[in-house]
C-alpha positions as CSV (number, residue, x, y, z in Angstrom):
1,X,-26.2,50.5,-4.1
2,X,-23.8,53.6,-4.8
3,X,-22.9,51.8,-7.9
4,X,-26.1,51.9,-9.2
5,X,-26.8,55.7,-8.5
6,X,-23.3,55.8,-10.3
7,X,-25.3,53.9,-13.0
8,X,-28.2,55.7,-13.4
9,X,-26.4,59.4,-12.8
10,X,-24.5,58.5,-15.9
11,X,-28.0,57.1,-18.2
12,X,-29.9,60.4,-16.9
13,X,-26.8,62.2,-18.5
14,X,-27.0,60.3,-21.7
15,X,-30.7,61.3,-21.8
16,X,-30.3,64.9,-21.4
17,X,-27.7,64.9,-24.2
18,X,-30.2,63.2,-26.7
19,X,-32.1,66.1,-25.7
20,X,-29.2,68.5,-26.3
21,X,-28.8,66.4,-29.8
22,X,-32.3,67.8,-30.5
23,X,-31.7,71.7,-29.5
24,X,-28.5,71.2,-31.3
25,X,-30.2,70.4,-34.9
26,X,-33.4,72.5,-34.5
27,X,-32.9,75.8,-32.5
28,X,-30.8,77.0,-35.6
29,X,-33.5,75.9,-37.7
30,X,-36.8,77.4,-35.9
31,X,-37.9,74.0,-35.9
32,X,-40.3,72.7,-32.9
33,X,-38.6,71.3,-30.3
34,X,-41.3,68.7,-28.5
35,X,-44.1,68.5,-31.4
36,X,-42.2,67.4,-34.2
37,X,-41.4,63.5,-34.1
38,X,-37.3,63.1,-34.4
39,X,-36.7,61.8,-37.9
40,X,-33.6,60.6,-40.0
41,X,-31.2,63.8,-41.0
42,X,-30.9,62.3,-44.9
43,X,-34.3,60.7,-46.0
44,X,-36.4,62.2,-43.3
45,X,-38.5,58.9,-41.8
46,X,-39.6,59.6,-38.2
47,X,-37.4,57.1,-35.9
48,X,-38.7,54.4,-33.9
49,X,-38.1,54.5,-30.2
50,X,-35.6,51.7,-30.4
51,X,-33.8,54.3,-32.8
52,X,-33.4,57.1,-30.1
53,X,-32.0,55.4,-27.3
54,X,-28.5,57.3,-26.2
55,X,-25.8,55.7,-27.4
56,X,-26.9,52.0,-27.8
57,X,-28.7,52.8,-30.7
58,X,-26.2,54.2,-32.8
59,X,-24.1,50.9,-32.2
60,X,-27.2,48.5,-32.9
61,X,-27.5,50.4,-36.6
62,X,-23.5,50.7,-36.6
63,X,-23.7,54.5,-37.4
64,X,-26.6,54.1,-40.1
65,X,-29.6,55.0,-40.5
66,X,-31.9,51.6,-40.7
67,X,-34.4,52.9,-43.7
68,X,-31.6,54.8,-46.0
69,X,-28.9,53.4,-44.8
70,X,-26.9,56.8,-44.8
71,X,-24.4,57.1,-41.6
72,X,-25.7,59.0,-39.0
73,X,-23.1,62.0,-37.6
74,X,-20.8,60.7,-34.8
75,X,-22.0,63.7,-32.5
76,X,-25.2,62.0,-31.6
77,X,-23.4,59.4,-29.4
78,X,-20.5,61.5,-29.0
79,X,-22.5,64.2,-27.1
80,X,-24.7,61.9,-25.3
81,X,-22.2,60.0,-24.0
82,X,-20.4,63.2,-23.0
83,X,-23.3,64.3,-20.8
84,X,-23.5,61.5,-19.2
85,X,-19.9,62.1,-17.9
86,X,-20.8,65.6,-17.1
87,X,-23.7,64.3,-15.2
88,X,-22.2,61.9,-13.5
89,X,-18.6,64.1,-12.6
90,X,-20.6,66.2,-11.2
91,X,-22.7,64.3,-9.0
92,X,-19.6,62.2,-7.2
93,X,-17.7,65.7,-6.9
94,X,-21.1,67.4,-4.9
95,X,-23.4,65.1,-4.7
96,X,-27.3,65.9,-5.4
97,X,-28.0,69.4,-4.2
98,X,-30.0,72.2,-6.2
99,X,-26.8,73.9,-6.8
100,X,-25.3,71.1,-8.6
101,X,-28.9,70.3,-10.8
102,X,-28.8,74.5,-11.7
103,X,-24.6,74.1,-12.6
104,X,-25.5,70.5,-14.8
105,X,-28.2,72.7,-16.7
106,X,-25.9,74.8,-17.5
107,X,-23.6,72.8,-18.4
108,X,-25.7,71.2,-21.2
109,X,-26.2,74.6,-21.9
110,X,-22.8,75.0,-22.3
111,X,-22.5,71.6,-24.6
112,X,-25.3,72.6,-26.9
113,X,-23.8,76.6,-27.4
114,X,-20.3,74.7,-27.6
115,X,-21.3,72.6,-30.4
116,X,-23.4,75.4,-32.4
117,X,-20.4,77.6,-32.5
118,X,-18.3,74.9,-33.7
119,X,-20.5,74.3,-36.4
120,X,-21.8,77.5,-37.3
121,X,-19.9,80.2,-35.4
122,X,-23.3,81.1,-33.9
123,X,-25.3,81.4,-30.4
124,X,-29.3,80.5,-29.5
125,X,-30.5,83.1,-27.4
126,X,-33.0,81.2,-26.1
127,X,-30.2,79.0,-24.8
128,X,-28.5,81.9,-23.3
129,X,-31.7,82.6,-21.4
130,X,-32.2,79.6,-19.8
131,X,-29.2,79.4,-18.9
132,X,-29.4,82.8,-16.8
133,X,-33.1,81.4,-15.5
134,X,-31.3,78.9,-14.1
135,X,-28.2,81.0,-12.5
136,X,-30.7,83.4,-10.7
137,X,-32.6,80.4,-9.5
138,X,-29.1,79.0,-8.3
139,X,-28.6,81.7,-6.1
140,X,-32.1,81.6,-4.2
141,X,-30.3,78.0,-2.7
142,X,-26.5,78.6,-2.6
143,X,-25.1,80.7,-0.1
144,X,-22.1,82.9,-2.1
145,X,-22.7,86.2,-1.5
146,X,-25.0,88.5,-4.4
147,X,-22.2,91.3,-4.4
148,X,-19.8,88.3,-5.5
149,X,-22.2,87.7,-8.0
150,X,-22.6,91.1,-9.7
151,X,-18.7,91.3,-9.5
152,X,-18.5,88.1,-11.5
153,X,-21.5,89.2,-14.1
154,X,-19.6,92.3,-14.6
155,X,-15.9,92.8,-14.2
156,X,-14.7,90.7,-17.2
157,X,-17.6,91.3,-19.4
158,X,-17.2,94.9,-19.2
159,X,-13.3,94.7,-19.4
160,X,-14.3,92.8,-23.1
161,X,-16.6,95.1,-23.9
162,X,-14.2,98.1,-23.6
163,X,-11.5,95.7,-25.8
164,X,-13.9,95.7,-28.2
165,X,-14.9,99.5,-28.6
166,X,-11.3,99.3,-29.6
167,X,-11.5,96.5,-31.6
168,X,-13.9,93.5,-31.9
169,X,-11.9,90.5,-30.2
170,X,-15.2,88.5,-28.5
171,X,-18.5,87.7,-29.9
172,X,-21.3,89.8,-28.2
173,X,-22.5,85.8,-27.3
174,X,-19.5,85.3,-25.2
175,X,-20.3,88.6,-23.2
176,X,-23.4,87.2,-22.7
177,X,-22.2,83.4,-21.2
178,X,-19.5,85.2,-19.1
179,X,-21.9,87.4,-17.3
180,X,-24.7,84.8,-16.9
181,X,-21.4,82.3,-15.8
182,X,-20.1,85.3,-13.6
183,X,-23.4,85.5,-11.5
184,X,-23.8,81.4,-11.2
185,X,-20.0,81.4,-10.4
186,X,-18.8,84.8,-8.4
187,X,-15.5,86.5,-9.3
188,X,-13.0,84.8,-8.1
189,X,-13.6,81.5,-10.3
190,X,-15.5,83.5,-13.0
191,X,-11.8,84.6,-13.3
192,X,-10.1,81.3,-13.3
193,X,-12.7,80.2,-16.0
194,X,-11.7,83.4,-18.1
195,X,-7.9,82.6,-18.1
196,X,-8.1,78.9,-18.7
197,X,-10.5,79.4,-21.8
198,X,-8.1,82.3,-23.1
199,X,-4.6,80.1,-22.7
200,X,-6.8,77.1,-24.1
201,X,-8.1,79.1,-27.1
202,X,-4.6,80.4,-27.6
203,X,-2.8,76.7,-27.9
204,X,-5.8,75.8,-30.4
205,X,-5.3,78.8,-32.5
206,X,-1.4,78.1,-32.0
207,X,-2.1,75.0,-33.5
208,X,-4.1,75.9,-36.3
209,X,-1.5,78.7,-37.3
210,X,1.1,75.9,-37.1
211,X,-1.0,73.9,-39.7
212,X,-2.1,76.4,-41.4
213,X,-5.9,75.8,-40.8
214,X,-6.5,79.7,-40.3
215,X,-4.7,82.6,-40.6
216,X,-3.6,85.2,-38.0
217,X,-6.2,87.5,-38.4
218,X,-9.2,84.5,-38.5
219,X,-11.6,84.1,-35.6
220,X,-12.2,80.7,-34.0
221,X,-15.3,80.1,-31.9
222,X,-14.9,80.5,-28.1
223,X,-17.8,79.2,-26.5
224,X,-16.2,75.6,-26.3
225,X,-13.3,77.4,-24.4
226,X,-15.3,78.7,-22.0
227,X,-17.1,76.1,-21.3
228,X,-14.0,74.2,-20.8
229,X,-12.9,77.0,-18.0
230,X,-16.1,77.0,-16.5
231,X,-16.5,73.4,-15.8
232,X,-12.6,73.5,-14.3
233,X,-13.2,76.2,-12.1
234,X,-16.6,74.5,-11.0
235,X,-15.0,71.2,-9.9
236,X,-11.9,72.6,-8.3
């Protein structure tokens, strides 16, 4: 029986992360996001239904698209079947509580931003908000105190903010996902989020330096960072 929770946890995942495929491709384009039928990226047909199912699809029309036969992106499977881990990571480390359903929001939240900055160093506000629609209604069912809260939505993002009066360092998006992550996640891990998305941005920038992929004075996209940190200091 748990087996098949485990099962179906994991498929509801994969689901949500088609739907995350969809904000992914359209927010940045002010395209509708439940009127307009899901068509093929290259020639534009509308896709069957046996064409949008997470995951197996993709490996029934082996990464092509069955009318034009151009490939179809990697990141379609790739980030539904990387929901479905989130989903299902976090049920067997809490179980099914509200608290965990508000945290997995936001943590396809977190994949969609994650992905848009990778692609085009950009954040959706509407995004942002329902992500922070979600943290406030977090805190009407979990118990950690409000004043741990407002320390979390405000001691790091003001900290940045003051670092970049001085100069600009942090995207005014990141501000924004570390205060709305601060309030769903208090200070003390809104902290431990912070520093591991800072030393795991530095060893990627490292890395890029050392292959001379950017240059010192370039600007990588730090939502996936944080997102990284904030899932850690979750689970922990």
């Amino acid at each position: 029986m748990k087996t098949l929770i485990f099962i179906y946890v994991f498929l509801m995942g994969c689901v949500f992360g088609s739907f995350v495929n969809v904000l992914i491709f359209r927010l940045p384009h002010k395209k509708k996001l439940f009127w307009d039928r899901s068509a093929c990226m290259s020639c534009h047909h509308p896709l069957a239904f046996w064409e949008m199912i997470p995951v197996v699809s993709y490996l029934i029309l082996k990464g092509k698209c069955h009318h034009c036969h151009e490939s179809i992106s990697v990141q379609y499977p790739l980030t539904e079947l990387f929901s479905g881990i989130l989903a299902l990571t976090i049920y067997v480390r809490f179980g099914l509580t509200m608290h965990t359903f508000c945290f997995f929001i936001f943590s396809e939240m977190l994949l969609a931003l994650s992905i848009m900055d990778m692609r085009w160093m950009a954040v959706a506000d509407r995004l942002l908000i329902v992500s922070a629609v979600f943290a406030l209604i977090d805190s009407v069912f979990d118990p950690l105190p409000f004043w741990i809260r407002i320390q979390g939505m405000i001691m790091i993002p003001l900290l940045l903010y003051l670092i970049n009066c001085i100069k600009t360092a942090f995207g005014e998006g990141d501000l924004y996902l570390l205060m709305i992550g601060g309030y769903l996640l208090g200070v003390p891990k809104n902290l431990i989020a912070f520093v591991i998305s800072l030393f795991s941005a530095s060893i990627y920038a490292l890395f890029l330096l050392a292959v001379k992929k950017r240059k010192l004075n370039s600007y990588i996209p730090f939502v996936p960072f944080l997102s990284i940190g904030f899932f850690i200091a979750f689970i922990i």
